[in-house]
N, C-alpha and C positions, 0 to 999 in steps of 0.2 A: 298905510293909512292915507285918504285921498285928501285935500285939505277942502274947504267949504264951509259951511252951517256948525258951528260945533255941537256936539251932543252935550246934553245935559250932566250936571257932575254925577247924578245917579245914574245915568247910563254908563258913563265912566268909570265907577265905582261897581257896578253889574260886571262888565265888561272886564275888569283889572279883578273879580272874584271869580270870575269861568274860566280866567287864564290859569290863575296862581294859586288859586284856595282850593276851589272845590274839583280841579283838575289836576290838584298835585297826586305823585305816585303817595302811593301810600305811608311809604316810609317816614314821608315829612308830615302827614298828619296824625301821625302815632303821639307828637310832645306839640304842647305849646312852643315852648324855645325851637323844634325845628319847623314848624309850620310858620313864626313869623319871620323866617328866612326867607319863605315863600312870599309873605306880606310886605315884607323889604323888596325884592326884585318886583313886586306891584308896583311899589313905591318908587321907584327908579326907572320904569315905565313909564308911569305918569307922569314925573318929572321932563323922563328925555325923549315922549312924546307926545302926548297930549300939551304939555304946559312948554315945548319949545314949537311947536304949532298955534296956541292961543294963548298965549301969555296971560292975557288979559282978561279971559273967560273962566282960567282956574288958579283956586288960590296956589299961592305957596309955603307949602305945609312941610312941618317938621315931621319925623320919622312918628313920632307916637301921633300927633294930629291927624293923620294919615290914616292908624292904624285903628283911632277913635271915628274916623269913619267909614272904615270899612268893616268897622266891628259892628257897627250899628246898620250897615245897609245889606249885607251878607245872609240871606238867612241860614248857612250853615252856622257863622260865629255870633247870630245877632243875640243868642243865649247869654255867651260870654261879655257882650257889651259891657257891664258893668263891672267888670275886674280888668276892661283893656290897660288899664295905668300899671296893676299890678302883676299882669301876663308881661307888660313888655317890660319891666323894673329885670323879671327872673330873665328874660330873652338878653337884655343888656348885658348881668351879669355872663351870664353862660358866653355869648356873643367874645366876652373880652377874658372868658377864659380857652379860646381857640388860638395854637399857634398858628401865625402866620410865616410863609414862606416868602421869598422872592432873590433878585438879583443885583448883583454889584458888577457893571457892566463896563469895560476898560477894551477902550481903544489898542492896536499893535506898540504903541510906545510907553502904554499906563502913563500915560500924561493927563487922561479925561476920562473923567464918569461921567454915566448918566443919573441923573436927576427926576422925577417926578413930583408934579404940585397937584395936590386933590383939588377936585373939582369946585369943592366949598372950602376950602383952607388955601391960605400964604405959606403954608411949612412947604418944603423941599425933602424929598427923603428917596429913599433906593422904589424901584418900582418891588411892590406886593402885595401880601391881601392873604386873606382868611385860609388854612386849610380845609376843603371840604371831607364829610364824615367819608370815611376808609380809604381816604386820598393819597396817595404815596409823595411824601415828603418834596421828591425834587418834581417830582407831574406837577404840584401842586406852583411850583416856583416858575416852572416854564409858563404853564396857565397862565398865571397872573401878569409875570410880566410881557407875556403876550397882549392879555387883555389890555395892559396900561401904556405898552409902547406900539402894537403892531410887529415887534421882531421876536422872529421863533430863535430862543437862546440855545436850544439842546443842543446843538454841532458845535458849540462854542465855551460850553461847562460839564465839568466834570462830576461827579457823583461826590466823589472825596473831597474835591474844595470848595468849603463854607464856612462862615464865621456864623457860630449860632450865640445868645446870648439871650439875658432878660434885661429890662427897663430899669426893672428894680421887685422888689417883692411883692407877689399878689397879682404881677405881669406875665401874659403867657409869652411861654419860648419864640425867639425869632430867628430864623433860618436863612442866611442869604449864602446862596451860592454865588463863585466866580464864575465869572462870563467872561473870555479874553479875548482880544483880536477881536472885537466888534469895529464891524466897516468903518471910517467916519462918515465917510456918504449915505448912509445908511436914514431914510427917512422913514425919522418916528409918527406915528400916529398912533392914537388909540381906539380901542377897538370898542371900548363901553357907550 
């Protein structure tokens, strides 16, 4: 995207609905809950380009504010506009009942972990993230913490060692595999 004149936010909003909505495969548009996964990666788009290009040109919206206006400029979802609050309530639910995978990453001496901070949070936690539908358990753990550090973990973790666990009840399962012998020289980046 070249930088210049910015479009309008309904161009934006056009533009983030031909990418993710009405171009998803089909699969995601069979459910509300998987099609606003689609409306999520819009959403994260927009964020990490259009509004880190014009700050100043668009607002800065929360996930459902977001999703309240591309329900209403979409004419595939613009039917739906008026249940947007309660499409994304059941998308939330469902959303936080996905295990997520990821890794616990130890230097040759386990003397140091790696750390990750989201992007909108001060928490510090293991790099990972959502498994995707018929995603295989550790693909899904290398993914993520690819996506969130830049290091491809699989020559470094094995299949059988992870600690899985819940938060507490009504939490979905969390999966982290060991990753050992990570470089220290090893520079992280992320890939989102």
């Amino acid at each position: 995207m070249a930088e210049g004149a910015p479009p309008s936010l309904v161009e934006v909003l056009d533009d983030l609905a031909m990418r993710f909505v009405v171009n998803a495969p089909e699969d995601q548009q069979n459910s509300f809950e998987r099609l606003l996964f689609q409306v999520e990666a819009a959403y994260w788009f927009y964020d990490d380009r259009y509004r880190e290009l014009w700050p100043q040109n668009y607002p800065n919206l929360s996930l459902l504010a977001f999703a309240q206006k591309l329900f209403s400029t979409c004419e595939l979802l613009r039917p739906f506009a008026p249940r947007t609050a309660e499409i994304y309530k059941a998308f939330t639910a469902y959303k936080y009942s996905i295990p997520t995978c990821g890794a616990i990453m130890l230097n040759k001496k386990r003397s140091m972990v790696l750390l990750v901070r989201g992007f909108y949070s001060n928490k510090w936690s293991f790099p990972k993230g959502k498994i995707d539908e018929n995603e295989d358990l550790a693909h899904c753990a290398v993914r993520e913490t690819l996506e969130e550090t830049g290091f491809d973990i699989s020559p470094y973790m094995h299949r059988e060692r992870y600690i899985e666990r819940k938060a507490r009840q009504g939490y979905p399962t969390c999966r982290l595999y060991v990753a050992l012998d990570v470089p220290m020289d090893t520079k992280f980046e992320t890939q989102t």
